[in-house]
HTML snippet that shows the backbone in 3Dmol.js (N, CA, C, O; Angstrom):
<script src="https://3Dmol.org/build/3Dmol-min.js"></script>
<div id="view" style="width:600px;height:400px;position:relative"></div>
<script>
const pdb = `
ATOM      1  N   UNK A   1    -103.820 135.863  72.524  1.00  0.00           N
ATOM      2  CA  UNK A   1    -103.091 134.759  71.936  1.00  0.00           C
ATOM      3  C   UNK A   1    -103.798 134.362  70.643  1.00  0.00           C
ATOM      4  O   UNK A   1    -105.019 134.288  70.503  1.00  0.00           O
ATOM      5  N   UNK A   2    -102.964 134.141  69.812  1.00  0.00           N
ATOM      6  CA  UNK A   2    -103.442 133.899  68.127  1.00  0.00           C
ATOM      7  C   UNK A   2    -103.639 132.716  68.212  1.00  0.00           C
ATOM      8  O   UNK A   2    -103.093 132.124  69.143  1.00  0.00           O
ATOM      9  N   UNK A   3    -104.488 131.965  67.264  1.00  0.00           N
ATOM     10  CA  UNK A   3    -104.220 130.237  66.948  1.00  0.00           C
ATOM     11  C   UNK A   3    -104.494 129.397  68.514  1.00  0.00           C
ATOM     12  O   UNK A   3    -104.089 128.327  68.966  1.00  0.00           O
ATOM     13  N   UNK A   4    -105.084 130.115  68.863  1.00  0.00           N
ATOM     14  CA  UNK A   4    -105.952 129.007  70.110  1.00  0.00           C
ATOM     15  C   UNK A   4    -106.592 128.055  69.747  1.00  0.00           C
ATOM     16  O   UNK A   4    -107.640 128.117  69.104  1.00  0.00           O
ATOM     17  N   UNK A   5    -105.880 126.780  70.221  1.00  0.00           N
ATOM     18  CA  UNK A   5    -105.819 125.542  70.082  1.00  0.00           C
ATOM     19  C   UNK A   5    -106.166 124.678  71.402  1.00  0.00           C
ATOM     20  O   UNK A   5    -106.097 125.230  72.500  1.00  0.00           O
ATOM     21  N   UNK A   6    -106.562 123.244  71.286  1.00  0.00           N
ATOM     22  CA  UNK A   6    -106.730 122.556  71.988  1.00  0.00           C
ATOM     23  C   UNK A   6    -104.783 122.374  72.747  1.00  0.00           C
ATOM     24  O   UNK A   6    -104.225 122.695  73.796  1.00  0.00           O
ATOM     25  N   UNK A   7    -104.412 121.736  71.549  1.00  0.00           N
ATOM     26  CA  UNK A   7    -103.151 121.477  71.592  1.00  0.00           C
ATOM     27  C   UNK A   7    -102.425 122.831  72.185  1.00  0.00           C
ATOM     28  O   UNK A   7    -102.093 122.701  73.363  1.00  0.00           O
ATOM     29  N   UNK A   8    -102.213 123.708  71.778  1.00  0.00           N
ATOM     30  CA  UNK A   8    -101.534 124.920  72.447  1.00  0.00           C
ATOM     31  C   UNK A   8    -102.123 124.811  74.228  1.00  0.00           C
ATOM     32  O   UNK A   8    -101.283 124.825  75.128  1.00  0.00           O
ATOM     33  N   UNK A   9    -103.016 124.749  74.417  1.00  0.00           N
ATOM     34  CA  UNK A   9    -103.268 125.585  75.723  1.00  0.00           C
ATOM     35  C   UNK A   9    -103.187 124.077  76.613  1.00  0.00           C
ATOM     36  O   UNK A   9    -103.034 124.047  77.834  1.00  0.00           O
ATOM     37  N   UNK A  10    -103.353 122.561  75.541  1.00  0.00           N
ATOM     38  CA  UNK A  10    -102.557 121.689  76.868  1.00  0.00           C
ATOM     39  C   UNK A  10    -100.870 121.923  77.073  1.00  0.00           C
ATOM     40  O   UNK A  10    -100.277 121.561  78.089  1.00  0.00           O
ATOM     41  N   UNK A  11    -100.206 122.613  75.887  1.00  0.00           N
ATOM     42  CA  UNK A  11     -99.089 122.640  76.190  1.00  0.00           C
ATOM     43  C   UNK A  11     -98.590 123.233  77.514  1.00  0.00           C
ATOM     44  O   UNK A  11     -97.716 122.812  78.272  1.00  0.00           O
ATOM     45  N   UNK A  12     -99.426 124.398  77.601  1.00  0.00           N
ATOM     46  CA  UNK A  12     -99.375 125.739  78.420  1.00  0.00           C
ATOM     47  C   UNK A  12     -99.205 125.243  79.471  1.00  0.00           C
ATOM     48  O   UNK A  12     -98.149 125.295  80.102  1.00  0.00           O
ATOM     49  N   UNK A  13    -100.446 124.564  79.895  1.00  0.00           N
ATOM     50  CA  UNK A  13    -101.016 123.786  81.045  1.00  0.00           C
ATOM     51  C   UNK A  13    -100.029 122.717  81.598  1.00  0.00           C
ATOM     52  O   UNK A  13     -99.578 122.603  82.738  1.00  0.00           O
ATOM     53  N   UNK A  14     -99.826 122.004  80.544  1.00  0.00           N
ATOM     54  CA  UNK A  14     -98.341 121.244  81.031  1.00  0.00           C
ATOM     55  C   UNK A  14     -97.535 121.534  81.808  1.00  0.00           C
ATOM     56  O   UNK A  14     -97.196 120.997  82.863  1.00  0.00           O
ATOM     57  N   UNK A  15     -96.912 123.146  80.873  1.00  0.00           N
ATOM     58  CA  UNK A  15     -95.803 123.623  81.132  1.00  0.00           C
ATOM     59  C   UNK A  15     -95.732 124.269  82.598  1.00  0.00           C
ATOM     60  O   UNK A  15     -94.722 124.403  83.290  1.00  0.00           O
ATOM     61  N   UNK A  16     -97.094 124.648  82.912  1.00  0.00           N
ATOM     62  CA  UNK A  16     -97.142 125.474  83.959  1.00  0.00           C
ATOM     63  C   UNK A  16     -97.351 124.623  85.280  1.00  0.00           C
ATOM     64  O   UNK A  16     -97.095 125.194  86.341  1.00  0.00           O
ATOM     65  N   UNK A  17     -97.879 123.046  85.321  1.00  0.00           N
ATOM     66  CA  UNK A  17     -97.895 122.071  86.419  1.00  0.00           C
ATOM     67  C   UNK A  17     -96.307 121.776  86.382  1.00  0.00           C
ATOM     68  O   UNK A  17     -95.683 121.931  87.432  1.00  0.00           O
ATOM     69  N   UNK A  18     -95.716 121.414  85.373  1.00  0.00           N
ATOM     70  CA  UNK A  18     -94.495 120.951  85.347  1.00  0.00           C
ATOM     71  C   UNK A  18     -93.443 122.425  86.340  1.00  0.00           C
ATOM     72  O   UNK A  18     -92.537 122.068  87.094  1.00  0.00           O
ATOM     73  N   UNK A  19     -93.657 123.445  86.219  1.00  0.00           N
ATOM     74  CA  UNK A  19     -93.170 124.568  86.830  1.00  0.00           C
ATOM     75  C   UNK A  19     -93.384 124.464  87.975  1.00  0.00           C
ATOM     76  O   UNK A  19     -92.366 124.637  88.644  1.00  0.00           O
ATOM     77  N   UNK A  20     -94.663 124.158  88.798  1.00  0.00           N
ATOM     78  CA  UNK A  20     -95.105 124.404  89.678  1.00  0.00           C
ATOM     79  C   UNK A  20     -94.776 123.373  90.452  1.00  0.00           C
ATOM     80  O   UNK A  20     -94.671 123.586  91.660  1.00  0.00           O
ATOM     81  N   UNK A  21     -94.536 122.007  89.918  1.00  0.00           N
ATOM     82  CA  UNK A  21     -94.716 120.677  90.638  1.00  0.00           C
ATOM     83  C   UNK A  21     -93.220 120.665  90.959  1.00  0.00           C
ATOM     84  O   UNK A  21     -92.950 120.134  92.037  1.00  0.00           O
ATOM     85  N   UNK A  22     -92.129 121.168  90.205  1.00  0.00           N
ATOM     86  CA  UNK A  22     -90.337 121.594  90.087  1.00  0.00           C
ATOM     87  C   UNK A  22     -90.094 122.754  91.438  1.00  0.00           C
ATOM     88  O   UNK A  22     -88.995 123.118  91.857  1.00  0.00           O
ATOM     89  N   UNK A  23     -91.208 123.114  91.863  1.00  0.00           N
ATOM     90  CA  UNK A  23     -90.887 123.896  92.719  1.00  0.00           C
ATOM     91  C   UNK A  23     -91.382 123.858  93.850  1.00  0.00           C
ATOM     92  O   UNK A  23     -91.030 124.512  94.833  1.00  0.00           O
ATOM     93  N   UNK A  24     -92.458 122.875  93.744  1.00  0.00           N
ATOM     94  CA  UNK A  24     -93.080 122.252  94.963  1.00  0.00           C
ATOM     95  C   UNK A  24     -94.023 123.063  95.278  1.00  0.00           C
ATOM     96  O   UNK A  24     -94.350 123.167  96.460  1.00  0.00           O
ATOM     97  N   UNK A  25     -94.629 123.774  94.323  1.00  0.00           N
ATOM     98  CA  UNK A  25     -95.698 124.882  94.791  1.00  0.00           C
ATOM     99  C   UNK A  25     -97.049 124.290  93.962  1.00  0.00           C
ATOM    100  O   UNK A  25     -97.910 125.104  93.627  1.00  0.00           O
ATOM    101  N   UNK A  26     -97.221 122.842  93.635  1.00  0.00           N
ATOM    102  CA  UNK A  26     -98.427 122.620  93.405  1.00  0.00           C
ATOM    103  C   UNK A  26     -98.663 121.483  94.019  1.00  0.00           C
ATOM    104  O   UNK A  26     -98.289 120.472  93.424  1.00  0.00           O
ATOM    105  N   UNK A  27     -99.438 121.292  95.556  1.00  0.00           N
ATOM    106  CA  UNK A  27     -99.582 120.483  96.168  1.00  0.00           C
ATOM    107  C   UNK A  27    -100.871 121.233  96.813  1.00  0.00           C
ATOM    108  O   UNK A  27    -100.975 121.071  98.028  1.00  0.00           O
ATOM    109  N   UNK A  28    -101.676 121.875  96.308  1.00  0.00           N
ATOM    110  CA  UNK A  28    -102.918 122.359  96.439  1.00  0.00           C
ATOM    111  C   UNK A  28    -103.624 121.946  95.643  1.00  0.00           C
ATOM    112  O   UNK A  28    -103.310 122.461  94.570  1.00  0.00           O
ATOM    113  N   UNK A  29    -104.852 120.946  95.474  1.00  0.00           N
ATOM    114  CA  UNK A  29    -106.011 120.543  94.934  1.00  0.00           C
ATOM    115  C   UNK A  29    -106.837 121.705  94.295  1.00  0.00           C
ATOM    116  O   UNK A  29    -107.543 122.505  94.908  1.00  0.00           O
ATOM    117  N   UNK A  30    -106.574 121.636  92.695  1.00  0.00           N
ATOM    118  CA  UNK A  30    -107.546 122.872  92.099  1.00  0.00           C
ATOM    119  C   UNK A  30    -108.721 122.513  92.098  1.00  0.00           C
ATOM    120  O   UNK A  30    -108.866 121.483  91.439  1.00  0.00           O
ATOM    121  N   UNK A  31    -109.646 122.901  92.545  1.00  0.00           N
ATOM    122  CA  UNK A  31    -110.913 122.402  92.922  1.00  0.00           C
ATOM    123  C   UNK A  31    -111.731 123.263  92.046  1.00  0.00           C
ATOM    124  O   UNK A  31    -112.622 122.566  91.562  1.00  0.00           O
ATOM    125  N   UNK A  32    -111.819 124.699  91.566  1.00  0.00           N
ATOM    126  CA  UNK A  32    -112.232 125.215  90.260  1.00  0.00           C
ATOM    127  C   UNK A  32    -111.571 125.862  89.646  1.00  0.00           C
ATOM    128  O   UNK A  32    -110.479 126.288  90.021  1.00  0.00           O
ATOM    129  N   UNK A  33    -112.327 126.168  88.086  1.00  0.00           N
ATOM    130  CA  UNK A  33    -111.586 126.891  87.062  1.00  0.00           C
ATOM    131  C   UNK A  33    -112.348 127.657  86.633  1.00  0.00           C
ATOM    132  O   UNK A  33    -113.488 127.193  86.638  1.00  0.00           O
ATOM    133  N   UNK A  34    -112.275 128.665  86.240  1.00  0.00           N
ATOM    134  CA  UNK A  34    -113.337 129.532  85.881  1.00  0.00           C
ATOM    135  C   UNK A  34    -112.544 129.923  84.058  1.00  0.00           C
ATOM    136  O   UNK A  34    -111.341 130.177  83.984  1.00  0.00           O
ATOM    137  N   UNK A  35    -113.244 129.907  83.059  1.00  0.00           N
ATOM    138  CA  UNK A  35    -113.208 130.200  81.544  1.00  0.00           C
ATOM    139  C   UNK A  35    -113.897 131.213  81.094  1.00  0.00           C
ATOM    140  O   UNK A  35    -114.358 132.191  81.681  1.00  0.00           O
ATOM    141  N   UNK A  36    -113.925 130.908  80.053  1.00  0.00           N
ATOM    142  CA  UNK A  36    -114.549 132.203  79.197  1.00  0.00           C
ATOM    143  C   UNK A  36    -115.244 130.689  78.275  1.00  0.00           C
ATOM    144  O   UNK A  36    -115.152 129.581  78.802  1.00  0.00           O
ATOM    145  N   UNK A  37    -115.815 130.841  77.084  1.00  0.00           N
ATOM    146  CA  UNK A  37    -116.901 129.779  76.674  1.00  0.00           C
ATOM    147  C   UNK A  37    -116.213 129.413  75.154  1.00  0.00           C
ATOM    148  O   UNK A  37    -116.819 129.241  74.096  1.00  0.00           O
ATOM    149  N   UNK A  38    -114.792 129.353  75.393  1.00  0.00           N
ATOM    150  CA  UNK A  38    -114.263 128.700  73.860  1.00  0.00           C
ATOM    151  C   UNK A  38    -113.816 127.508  74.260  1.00  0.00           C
ATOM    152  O   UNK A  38    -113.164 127.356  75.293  1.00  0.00           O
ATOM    153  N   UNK A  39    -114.159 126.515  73.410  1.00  0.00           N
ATOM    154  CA  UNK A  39    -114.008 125.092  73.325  1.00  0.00           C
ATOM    155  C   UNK A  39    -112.842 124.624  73.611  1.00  0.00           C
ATOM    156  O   UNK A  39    -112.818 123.623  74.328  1.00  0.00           O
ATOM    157  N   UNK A  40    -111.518 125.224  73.124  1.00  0.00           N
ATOM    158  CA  UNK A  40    -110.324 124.648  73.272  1.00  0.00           C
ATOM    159  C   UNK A  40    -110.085 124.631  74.357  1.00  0.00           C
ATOM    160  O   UNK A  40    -110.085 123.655  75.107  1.00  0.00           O
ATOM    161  N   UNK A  41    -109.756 126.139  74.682  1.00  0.00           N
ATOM    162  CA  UNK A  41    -109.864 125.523  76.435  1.00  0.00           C
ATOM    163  C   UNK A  41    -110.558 125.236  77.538  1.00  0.00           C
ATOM    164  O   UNK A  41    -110.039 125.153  78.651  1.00  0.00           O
ATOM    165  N   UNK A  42    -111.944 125.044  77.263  1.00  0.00           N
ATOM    166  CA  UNK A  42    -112.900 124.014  78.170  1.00  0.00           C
ATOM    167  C   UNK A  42    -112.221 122.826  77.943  1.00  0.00           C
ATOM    168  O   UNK A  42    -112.063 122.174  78.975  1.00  0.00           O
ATOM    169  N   UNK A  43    -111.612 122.155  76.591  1.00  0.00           N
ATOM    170  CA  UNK A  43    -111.659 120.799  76.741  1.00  0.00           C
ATOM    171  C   UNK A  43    -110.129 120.764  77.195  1.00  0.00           C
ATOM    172  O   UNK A  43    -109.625 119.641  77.203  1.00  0.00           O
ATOM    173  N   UNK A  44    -109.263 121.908  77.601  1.00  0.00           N
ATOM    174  CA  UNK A  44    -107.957 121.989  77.715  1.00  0.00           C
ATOM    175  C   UNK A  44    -108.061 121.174  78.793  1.00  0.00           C
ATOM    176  O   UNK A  44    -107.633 120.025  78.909  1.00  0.00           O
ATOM    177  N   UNK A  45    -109.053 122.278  80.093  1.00  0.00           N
ATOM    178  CA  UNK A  45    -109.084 122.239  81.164  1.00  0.00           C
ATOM    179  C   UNK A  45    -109.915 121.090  82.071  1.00  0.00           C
ATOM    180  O   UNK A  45    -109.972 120.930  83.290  1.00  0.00           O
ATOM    181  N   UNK A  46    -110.472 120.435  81.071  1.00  0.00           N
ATOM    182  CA  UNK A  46    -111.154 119.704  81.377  1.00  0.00           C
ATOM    183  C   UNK A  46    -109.803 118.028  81.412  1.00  0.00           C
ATOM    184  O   UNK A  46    -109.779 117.275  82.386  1.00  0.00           O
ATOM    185  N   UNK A  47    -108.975 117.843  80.299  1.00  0.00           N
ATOM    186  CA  UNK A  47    -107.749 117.207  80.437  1.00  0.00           C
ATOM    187  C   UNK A  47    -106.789 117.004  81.254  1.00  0.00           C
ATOM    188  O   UNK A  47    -106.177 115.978  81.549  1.00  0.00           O
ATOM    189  N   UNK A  48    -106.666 118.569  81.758  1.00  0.00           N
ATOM    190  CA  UNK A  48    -105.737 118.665  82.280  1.00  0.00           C
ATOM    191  C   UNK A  48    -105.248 118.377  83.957  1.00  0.00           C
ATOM    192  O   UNK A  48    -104.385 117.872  84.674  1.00  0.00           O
ATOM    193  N   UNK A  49    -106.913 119.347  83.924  1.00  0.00           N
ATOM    194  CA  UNK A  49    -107.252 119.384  85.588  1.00  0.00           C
ATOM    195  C   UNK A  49    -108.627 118.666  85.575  1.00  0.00           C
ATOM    196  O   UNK A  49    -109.652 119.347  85.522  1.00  0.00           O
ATOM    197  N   UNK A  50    -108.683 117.286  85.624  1.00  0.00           N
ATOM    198  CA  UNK A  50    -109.937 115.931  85.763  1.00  0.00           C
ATOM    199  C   UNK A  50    -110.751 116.508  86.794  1.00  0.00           C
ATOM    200  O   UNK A  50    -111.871 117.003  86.663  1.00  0.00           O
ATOM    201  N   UNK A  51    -110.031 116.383  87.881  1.00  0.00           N
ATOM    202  CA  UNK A  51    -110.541 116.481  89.738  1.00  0.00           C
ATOM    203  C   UNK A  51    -111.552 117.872  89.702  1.00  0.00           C
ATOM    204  O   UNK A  51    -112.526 117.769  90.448  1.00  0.00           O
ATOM    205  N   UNK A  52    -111.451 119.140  88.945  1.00  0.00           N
ATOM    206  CA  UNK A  52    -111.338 120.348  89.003  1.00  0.00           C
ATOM    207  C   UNK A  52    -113.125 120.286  88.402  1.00  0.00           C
ATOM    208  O   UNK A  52    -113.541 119.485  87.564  1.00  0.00           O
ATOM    209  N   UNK A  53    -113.805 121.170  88.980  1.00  0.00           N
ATOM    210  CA  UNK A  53    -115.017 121.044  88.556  1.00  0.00           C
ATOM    211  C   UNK A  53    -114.896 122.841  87.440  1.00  0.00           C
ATOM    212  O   UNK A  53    -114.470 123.736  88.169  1.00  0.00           O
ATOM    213  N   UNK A  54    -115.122 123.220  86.324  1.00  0.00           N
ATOM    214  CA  UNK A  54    -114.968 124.243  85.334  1.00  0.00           C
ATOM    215  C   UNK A  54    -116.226 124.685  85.396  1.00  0.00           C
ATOM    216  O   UNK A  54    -117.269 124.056  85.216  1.00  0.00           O
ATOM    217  N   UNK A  55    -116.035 125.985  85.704  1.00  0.00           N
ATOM    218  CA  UNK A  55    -117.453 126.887  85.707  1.00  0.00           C
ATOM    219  C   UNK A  55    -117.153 127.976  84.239  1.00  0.00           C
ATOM    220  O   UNK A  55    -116.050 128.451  83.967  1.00  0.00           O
ATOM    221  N   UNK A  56    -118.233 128.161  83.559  1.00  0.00           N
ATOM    222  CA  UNK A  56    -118.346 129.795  83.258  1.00  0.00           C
ATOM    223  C   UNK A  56    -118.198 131.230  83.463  1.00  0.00           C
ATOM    224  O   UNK A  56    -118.762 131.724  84.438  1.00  0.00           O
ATOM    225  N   UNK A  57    -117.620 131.853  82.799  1.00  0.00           N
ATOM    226  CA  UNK A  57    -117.708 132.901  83.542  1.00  0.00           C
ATOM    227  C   UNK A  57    -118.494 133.925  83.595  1.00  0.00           C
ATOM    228  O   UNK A  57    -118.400 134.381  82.455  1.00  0.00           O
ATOM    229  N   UNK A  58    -119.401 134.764  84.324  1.00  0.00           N
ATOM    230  CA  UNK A  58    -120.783 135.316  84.307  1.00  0.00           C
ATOM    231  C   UNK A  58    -119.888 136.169  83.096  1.00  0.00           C
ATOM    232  O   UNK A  58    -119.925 135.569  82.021  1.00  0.00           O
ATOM    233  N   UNK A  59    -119.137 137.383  83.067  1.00  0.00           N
ATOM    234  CA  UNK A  59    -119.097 138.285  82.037  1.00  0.00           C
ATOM    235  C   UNK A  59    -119.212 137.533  80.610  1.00  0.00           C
ATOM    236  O   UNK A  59    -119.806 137.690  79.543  1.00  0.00           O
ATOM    237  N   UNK A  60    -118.578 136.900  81.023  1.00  0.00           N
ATOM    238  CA  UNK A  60    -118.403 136.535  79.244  1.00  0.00           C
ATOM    239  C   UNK A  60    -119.692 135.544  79.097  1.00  0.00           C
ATOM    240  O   UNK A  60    -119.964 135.054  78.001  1.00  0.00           O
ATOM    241  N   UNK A  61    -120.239 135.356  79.916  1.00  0.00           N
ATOM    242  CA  UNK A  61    -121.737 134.644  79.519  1.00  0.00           C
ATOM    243  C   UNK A  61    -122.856 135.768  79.194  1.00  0.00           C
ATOM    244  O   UNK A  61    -123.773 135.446  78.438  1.00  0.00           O
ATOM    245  N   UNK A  62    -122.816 137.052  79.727  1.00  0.00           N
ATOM    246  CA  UNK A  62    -123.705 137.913  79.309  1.00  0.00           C
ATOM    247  C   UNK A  62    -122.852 138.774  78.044  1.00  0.00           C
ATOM    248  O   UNK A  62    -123.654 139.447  77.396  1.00  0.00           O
ATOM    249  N   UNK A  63    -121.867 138.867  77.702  1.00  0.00           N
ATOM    250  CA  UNK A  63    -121.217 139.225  76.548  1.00  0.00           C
ATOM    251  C   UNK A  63    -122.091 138.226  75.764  1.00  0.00           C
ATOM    252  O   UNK A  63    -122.836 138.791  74.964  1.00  0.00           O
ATOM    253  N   UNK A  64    -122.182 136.951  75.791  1.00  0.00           N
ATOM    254  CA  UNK A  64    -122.575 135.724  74.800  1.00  0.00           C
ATOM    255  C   UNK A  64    -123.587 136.121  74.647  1.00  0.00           C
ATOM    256  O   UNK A  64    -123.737 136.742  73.595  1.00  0.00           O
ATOM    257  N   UNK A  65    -124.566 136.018  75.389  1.00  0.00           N
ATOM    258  CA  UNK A  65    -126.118 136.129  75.200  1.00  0.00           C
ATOM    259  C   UNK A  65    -126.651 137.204  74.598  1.00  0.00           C
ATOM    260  O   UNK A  65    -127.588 137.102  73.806  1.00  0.00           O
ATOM    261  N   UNK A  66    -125.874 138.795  75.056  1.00  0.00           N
ATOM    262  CA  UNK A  66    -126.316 139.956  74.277  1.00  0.00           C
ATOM    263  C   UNK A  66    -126.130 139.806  73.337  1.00  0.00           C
ATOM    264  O   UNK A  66    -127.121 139.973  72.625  1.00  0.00           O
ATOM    265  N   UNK A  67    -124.729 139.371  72.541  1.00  0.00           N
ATOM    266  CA  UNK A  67    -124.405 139.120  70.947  1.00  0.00           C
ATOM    267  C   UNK A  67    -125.582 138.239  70.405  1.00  0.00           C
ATOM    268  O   UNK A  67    -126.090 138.817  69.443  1.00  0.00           O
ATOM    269  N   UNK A  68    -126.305 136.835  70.727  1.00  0.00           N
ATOM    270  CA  UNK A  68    -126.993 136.144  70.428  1.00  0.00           C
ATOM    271  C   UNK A  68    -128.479 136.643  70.155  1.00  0.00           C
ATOM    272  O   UNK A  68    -129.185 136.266  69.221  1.00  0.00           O
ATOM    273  N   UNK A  69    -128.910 137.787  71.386  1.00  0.00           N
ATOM    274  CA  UNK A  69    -129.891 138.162  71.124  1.00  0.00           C
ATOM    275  C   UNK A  69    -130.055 139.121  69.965  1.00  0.00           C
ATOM    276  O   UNK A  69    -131.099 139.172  69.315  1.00  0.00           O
ATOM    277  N   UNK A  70    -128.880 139.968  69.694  1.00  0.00           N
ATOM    278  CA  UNK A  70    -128.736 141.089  68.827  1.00  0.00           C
ATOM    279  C   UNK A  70    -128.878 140.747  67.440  1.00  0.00           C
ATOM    280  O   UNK A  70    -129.328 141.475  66.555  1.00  0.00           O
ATOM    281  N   UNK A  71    -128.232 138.965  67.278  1.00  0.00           N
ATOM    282  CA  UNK A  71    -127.886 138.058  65.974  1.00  0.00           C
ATOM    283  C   UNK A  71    -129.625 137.836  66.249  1.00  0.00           C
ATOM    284  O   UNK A  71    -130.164 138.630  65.479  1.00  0.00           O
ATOM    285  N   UNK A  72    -130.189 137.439  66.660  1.00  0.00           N
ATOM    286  CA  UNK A  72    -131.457 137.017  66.220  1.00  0.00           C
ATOM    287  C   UNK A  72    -132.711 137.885  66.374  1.00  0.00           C
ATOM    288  O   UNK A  72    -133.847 137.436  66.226  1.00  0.00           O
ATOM    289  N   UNK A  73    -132.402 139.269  66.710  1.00  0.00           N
ATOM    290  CA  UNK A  73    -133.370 140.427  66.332  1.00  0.00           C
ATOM    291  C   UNK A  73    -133.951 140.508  67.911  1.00  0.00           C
ATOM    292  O   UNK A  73    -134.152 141.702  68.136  1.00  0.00           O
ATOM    293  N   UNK A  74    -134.175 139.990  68.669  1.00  0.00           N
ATOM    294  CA  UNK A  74    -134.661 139.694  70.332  1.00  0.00           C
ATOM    295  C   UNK A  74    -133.901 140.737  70.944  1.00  0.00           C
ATOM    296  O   UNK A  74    -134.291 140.690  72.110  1.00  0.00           O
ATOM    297  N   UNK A  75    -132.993 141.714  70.862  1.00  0.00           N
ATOM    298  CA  UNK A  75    -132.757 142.635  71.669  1.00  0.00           C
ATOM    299  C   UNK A  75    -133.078 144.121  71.351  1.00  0.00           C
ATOM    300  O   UNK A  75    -133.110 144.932  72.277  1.00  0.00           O
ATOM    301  N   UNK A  76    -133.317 144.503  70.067  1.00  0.00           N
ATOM    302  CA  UNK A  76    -134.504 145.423  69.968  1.00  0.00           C
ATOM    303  C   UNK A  76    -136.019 145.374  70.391  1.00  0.00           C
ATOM    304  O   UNK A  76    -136.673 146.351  70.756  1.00  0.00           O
ATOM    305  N   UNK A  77    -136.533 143.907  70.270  1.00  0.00           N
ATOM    306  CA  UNK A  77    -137.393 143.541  70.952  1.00  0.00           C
ATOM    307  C   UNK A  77    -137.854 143.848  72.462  1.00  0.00           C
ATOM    308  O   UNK A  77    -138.899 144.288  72.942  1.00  0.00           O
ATOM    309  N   UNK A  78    -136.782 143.481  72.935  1.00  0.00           N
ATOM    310  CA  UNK A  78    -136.308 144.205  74.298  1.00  0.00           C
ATOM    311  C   UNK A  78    -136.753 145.356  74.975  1.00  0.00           C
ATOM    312  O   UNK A  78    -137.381 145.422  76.032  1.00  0.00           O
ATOM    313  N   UNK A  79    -136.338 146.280  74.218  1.00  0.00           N
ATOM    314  CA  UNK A  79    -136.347 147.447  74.783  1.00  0.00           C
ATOM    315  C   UNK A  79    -137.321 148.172  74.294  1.00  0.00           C
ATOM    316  O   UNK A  79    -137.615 149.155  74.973  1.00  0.00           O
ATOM    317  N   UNK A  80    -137.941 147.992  73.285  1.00  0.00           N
ATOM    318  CA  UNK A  80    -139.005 148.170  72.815  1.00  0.00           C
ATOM    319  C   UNK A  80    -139.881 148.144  73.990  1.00  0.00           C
ATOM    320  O   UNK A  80    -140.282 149.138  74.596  1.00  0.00           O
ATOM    321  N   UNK A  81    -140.197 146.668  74.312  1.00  0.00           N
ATOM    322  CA  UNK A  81    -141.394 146.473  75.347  1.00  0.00           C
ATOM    323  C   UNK A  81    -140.979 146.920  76.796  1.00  0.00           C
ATOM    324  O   UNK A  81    -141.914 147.043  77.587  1.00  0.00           O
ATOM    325  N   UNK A  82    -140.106 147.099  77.112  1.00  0.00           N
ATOM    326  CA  UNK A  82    -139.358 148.113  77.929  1.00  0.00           C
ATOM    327  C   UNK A  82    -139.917 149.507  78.163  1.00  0.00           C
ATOM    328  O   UNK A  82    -140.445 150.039  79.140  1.00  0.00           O
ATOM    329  N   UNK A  83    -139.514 150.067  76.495  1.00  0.00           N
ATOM    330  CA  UNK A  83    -140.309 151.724  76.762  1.00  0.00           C
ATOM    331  C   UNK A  83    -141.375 151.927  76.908  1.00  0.00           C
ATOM    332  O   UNK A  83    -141.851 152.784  77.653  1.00  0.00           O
ATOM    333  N   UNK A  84    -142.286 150.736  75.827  1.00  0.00           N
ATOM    334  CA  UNK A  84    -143.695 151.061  76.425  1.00  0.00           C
ATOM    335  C   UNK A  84    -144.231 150.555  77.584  1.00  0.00           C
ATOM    336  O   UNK A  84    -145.459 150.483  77.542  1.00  0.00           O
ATOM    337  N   UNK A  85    -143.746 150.199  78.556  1.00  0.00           N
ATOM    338  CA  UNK A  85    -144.623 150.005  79.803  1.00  0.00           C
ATOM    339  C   UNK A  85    -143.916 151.257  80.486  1.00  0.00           C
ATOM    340  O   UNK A  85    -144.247 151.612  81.617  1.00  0.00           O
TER     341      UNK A  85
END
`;
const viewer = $3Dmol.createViewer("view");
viewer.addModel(pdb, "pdb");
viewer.setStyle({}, {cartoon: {color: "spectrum"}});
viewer.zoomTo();
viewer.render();
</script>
């Protein structure tokens, strides 16, 4: 999805309780959410679904961290001290 927005993904979210609640198929307490680590929709989900406690998600948290280490030179570092032991 292009143009990920705060606003877009409460729409979504709307749209999809409003579906669910029309059909009587949301009367189950979302109790978690699991994301990926972009802002819009942490704070989507965080709006939308209050009650709902939002976790991370491990892949895309070690996707994050390898990129971070790679951006700050720490993952050649790595493996470096790796080969020599």
């Amino acid at each position: 999805m292009s143009n990920k927005t705060e606003i877009l993904y409460d729409l979504i979210f709307k749209s999809i309780i409003r579906i669910l609640t029309q059909n009587n198929i949301y009367q189950l307490q979302i109790k978690t959410i699991t994301t990926d680590t972009e802002l819009a929709l942490i704070n989507s989900v965080k709006n939308n679904f209050a009650k709902s406690q939002r976790i991370g998600c491990w892949f895309h948290l070690k996707q994050d961290l390898l990129r971070e280490t790679k951006v700050l030179g720490l993952f050649n570092i790595k493996i470096k001290i790796i080969i020599q032991k």
